[in-house]
N, CA, C and O atoms as a GROMACS GRO file, in nm:
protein
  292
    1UNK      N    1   0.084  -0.116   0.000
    1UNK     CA    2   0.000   0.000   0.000
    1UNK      C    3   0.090   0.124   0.000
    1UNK      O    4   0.180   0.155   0.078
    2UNK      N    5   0.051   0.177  -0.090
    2UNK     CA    6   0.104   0.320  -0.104
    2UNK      C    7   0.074   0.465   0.039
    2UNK      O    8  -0.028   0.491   0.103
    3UNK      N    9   0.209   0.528   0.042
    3UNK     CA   10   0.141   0.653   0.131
    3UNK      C   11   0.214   0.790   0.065
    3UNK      O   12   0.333   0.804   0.035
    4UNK      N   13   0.118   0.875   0.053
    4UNK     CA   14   0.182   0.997  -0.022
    4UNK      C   15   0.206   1.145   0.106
    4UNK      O   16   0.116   1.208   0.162
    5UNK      N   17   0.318   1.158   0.115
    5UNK     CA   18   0.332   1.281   0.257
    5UNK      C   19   0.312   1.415   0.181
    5UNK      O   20   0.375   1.468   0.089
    6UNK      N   21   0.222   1.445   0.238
    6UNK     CA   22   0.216   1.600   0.188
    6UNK      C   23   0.246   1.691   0.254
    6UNK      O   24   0.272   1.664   0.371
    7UNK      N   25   0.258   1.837   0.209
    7UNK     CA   26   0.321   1.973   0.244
    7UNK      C   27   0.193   1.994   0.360
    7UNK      O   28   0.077   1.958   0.343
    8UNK      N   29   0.259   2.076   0.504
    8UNK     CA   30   0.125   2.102   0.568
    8UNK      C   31   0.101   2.254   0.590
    8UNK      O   32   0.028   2.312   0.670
    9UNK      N   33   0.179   2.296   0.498
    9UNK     CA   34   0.233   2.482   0.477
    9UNK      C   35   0.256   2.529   0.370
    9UNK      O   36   0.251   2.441   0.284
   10UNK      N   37   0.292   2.672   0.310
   10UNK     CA   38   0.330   2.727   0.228
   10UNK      C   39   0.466   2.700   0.234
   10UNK      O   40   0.466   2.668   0.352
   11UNK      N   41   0.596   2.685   0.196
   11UNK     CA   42   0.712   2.689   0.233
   11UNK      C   43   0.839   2.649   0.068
   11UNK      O   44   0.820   2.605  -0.045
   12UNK      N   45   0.895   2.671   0.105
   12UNK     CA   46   1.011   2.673   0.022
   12UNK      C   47   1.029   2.512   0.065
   12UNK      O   48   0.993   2.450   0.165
   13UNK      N   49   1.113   2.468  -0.076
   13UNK     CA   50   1.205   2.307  -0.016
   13UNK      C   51   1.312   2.371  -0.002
   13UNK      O   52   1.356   2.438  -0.096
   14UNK      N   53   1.384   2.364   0.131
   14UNK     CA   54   1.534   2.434   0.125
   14UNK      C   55   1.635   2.284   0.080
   14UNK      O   56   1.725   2.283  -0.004
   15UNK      N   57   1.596   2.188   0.148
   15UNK     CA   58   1.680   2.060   0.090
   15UNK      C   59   1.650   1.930   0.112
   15UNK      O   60   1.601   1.891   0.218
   16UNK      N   61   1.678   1.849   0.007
   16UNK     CA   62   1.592   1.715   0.012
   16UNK      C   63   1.715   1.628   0.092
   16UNK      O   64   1.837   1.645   0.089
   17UNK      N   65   1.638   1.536   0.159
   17UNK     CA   66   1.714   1.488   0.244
   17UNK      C   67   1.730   1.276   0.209
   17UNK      O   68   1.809   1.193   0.255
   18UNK      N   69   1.584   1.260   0.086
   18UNK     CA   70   1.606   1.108   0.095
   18UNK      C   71   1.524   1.118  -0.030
   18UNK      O   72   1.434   1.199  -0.055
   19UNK      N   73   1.584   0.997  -0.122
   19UNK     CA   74   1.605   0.986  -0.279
   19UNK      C   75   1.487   0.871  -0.293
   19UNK      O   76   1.451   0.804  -0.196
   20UNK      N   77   1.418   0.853  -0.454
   20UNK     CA   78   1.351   0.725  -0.479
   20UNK      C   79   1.450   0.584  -0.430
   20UNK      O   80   1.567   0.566  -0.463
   21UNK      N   81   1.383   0.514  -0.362
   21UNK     CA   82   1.482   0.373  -0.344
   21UNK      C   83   1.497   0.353  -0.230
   21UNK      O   84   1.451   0.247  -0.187
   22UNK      N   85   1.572   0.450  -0.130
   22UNK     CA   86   1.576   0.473   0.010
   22UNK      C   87   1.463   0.431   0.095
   22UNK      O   88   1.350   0.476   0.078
   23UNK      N   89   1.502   0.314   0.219
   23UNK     CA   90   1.412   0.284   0.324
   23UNK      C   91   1.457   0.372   0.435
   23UNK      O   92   1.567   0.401   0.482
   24UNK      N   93   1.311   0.411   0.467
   24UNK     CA   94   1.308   0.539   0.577
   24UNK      C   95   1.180   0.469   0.692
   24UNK      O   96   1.092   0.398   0.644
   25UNK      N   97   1.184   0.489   0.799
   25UNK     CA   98   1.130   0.517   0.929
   25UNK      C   99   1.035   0.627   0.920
   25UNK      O  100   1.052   0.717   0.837
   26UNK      N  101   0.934   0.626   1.001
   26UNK     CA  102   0.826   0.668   1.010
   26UNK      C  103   0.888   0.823   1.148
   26UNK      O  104   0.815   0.903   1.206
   27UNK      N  105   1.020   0.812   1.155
   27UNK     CA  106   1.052   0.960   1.213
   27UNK      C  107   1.177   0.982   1.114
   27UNK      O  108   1.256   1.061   1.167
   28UNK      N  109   1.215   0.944   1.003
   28UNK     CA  110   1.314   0.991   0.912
   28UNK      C  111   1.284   1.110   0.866
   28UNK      O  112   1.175   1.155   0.898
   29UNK      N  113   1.348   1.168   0.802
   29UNK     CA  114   1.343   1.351   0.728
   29UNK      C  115   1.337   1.281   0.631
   29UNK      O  116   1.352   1.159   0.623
   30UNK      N  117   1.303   1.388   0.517
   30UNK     CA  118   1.278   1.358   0.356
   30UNK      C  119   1.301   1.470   0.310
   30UNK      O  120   1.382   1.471   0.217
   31UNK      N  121   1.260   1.562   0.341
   31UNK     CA  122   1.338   1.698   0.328
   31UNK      C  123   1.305   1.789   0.417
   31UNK      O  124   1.202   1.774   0.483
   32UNK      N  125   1.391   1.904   0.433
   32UNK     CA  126   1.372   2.030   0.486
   32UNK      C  127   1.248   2.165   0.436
   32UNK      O  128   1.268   2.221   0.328
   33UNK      N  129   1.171   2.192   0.490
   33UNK     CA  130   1.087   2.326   0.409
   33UNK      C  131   1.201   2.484   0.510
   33UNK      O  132   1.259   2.488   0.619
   34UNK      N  133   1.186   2.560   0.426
   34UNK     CA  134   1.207   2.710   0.526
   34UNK      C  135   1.089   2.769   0.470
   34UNK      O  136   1.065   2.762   0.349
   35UNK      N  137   0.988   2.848   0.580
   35UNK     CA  138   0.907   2.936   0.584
   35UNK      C  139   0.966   3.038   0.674
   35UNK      O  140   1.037   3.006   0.769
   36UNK      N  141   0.935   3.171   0.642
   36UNK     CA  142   0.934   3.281   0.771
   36UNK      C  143   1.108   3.252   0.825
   36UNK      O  144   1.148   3.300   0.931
   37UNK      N  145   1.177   3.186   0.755
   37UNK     CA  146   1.321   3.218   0.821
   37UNK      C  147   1.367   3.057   0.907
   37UNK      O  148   1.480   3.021   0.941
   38UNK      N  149   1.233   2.985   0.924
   38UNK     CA  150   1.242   2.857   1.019
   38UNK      C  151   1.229   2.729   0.913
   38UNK      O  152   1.154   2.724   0.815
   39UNK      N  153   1.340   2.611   0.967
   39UNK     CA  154   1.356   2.545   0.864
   39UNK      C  155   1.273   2.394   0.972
   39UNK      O  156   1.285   2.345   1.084
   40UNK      N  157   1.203   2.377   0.864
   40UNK     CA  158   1.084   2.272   0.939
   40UNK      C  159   1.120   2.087   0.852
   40UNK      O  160   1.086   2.054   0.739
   41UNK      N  161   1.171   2.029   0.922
   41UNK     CA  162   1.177   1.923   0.892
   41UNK      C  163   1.018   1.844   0.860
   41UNK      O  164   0.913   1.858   0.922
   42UNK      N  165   1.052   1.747   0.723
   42UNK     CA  166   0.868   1.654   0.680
   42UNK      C  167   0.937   1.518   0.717
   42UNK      O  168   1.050   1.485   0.683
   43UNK      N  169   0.863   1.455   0.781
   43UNK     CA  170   0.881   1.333   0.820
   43UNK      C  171   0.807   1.220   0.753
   43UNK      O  172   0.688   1.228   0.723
   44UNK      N  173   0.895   1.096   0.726
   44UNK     CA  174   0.832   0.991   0.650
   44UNK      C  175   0.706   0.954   0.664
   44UNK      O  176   0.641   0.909   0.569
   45UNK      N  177   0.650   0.971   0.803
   45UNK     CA  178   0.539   0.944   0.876
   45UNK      C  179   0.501   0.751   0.868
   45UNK      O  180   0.412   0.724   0.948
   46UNK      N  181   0.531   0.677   0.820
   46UNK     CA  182   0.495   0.542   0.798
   46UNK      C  183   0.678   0.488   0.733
   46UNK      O  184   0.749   0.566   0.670
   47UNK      N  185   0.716   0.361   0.763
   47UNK     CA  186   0.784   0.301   0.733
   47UNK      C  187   0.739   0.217   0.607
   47UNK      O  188   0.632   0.163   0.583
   48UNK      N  189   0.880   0.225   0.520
   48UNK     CA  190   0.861   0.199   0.344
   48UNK      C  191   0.970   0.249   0.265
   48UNK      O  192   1.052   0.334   0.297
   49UNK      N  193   0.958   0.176   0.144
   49UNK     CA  194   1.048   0.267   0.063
   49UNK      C  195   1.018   0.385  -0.055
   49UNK      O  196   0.937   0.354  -0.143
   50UNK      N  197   1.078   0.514  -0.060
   50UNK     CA  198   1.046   0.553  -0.111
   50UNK      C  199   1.023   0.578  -0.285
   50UNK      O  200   1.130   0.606  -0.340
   51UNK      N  201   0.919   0.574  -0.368
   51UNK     CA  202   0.900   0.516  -0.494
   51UNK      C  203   0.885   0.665  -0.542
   51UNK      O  204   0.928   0.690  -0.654
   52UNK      N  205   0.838   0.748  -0.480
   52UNK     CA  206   0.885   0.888  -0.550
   52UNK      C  207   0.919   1.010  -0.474
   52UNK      O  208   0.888   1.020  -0.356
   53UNK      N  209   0.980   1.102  -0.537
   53UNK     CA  210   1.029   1.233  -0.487
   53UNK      C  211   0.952   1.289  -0.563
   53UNK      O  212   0.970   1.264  -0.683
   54UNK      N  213   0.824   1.399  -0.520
   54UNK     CA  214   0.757   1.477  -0.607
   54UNK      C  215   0.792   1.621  -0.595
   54UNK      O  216   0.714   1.707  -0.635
   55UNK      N  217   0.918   1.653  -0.535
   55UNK     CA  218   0.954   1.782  -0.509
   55UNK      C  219   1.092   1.810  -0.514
   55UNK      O  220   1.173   1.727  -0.472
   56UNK      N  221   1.129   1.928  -0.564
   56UNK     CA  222   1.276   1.968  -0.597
   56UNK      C  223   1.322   2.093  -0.529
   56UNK      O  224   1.240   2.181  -0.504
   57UNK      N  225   1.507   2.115  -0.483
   57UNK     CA  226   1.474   2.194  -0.426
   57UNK      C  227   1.477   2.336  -0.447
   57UNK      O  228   1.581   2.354  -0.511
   58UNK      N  229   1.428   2.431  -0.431
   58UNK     CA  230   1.462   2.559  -0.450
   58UNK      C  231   1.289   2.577  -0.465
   58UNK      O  232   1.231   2.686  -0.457
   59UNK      N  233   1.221   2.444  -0.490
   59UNK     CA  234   1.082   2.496  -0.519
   59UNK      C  235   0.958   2.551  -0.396
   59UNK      O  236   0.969   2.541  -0.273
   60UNK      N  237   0.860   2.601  -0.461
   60UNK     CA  238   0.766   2.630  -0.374
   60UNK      C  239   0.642   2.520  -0.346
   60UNK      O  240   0.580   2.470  -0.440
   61UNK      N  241   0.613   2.488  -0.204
   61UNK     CA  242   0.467   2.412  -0.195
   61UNK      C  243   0.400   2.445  -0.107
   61UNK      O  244   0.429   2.502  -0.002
   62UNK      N  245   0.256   2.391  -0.163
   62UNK     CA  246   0.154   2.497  -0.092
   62UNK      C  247   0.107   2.356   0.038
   62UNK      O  248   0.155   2.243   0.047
   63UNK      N  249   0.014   2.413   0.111
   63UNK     CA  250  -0.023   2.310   0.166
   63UNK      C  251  -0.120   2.195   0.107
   63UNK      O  252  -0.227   2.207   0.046
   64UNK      N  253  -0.057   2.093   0.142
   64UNK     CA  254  -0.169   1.983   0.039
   64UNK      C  255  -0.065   1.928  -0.096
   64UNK      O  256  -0.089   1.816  -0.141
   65UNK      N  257   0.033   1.999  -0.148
   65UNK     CA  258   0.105   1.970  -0.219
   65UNK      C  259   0.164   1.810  -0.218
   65UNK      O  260   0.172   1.768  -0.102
   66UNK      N  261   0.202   1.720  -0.311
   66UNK     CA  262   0.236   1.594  -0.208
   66UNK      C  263   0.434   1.618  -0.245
   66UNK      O  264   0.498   1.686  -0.325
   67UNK      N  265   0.469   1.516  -0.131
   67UNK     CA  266   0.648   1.552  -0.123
   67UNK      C  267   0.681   1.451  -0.185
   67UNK      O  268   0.731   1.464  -0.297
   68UNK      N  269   0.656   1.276  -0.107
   68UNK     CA  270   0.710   1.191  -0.178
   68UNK      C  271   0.622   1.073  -0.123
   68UNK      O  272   0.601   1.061  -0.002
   69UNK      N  273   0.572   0.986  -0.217
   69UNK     CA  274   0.540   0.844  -0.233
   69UNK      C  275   0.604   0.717  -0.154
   69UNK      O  276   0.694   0.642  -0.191
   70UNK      N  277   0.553   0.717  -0.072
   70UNK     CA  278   0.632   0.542   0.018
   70UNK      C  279   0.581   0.463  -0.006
   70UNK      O  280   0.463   0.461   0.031
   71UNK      N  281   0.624   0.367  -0.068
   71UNK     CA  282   0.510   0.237  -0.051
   71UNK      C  283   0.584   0.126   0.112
   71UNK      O  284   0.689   0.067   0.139
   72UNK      N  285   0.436   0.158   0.184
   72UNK     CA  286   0.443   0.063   0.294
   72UNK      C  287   0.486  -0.073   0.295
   72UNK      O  288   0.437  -0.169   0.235
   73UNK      N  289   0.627  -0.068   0.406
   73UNK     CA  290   0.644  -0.234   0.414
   73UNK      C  291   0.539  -0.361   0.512
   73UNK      O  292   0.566  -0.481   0.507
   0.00000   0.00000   0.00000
C-alpha cells in the first residue's frame, strides 16, 4: 500500500534529504521546508520505501502539495 506525505504549509524546499529507493522510518526527514526564516523538517510518517520524490529543491509548496510516495512495508 502506497502513502503519499504531503506539504502542511506554504514553504520553500530548502533541501531534500532522501532519494527514490531509500528505506526510511516513520521519524526519518525527507526533506527540509524554510518558511518565515524557520527550517521545518517533513517526516516519513509510515515506514517503506520511497517510490517517489515529487519535489525539488529551490521549489515552492503549498499546503496539500504531495512531497514523496512510500510504498508501505
Amino acid at each position: 500500500m502506497s502513502h503519499t506525505v504531503v506539504a502542511e504549509l506554504v514553504a520553500n524546499v530548502q533541501k531534500i534529504t532522501a532519494k527514490a529507493g531509500d528505506i526510511v522510518g516513520p521519524e526519518d526527514t525527507l526533506v527540509i521546508l524554510e518558511s518565515m526564516k524557520m527550517e521545518i523538517p517533513v517526516l516519513a510518517e509510515v515506514a517503506g520505501t520511497i517510490t517517489e520524490m515529487k519535489v525539488a529543491e529551490g521549489e515552492v509548496v503549498r499546503d496539500g502539495d504531495p512531497i514523496a510516495v512510500i510504498e508501505e512495508n
